[in-house]
C-alpha atoms as a printed R data frame, in Angstrom:
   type eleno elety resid chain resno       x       y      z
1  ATOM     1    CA   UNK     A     1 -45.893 -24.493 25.389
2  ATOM     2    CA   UNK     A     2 -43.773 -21.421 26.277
3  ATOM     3    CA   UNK     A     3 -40.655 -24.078 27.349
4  ATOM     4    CA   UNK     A     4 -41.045 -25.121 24.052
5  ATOM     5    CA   UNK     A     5 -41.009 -21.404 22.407
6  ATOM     6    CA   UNK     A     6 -37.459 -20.363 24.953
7  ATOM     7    CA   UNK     A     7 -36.025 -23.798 23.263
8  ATOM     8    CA   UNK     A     8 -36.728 -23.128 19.963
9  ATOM     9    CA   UNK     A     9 -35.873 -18.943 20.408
10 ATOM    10    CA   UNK     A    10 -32.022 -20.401 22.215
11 ATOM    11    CA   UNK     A    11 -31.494 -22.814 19.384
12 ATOM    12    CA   UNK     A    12 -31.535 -19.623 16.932
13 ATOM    13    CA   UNK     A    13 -29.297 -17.842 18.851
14 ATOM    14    CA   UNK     A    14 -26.880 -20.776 18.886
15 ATOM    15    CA   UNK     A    15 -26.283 -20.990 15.505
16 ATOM    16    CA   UNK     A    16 -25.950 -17.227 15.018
17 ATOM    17    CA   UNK     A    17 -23.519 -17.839 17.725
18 ATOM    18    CA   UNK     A    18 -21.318 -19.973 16.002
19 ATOM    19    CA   UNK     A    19 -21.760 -18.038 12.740
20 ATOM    20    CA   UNK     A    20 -20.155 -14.869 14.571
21 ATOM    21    CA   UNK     A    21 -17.250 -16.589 15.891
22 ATOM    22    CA   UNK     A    22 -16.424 -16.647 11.770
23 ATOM    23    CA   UNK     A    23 -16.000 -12.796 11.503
24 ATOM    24    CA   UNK     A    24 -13.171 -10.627 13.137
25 ATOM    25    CA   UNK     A    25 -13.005  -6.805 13.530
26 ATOM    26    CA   UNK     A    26  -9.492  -5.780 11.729
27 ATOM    27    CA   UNK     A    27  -8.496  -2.016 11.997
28 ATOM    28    CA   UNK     A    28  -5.888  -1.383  9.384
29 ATOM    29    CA   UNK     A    29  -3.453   2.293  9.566
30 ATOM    30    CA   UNK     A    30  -3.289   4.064  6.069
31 ATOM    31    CA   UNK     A    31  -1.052   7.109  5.861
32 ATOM    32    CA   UNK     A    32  -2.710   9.983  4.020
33 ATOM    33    CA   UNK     A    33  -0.277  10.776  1.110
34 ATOM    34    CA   UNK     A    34  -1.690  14.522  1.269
35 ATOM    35    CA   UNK     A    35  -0.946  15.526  5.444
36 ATOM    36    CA   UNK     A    36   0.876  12.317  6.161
37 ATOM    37    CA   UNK     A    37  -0.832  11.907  9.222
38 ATOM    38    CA   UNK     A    38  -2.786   8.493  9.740
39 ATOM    39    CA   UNK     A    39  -6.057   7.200  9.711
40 ATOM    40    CA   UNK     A    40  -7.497   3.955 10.863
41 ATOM    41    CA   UNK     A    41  -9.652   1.762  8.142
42 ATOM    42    CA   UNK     A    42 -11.738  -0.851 10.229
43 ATOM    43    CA   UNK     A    43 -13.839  -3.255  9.194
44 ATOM    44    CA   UNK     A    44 -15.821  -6.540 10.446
45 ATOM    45    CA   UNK     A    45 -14.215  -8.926  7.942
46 ATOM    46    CA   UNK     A    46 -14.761 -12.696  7.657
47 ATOM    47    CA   UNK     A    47 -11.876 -14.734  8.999
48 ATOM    48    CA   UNK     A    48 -11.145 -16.598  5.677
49 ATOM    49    CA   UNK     A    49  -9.876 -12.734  3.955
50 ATOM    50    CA   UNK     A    50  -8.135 -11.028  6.538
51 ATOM    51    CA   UNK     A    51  -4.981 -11.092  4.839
52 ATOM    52    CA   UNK     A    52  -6.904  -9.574  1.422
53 ATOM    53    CA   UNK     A    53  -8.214  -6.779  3.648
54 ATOM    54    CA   UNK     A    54  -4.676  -6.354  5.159
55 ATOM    55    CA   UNK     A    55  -2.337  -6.370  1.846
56 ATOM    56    CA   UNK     A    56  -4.897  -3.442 -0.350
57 ATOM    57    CA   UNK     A    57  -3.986  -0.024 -1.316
């Protein structure tokens, strides 16, 4: 019975797995319009809205 518990504990992680390999970390530079120095928005996005993440203010 414990085989059977590691199968069904590794078939979980697979699909979690593949779920992650949806989702990137993008780290995006915004200028502060006060100093004018830089600062570094990150965020874990999903891969489908990079480019929305990328092109806001």
């Amino acid at each position: 019975m414990a085989k059977a518990a590691k199968t069904a504990i590794k078939t979980k992680d697979q699909k979690a797995a593949s779920e992650a390999k949806n989702y990137t970390k993008v780290i995006k530079a915004v200028r502060s319009q006060k100093s004018g120095a830089y600062t570094f928005k990150e965020g874990i996005i999903h891969k489908d809205k990079i480019k929305d993440f990328l092109s806001e203010k």
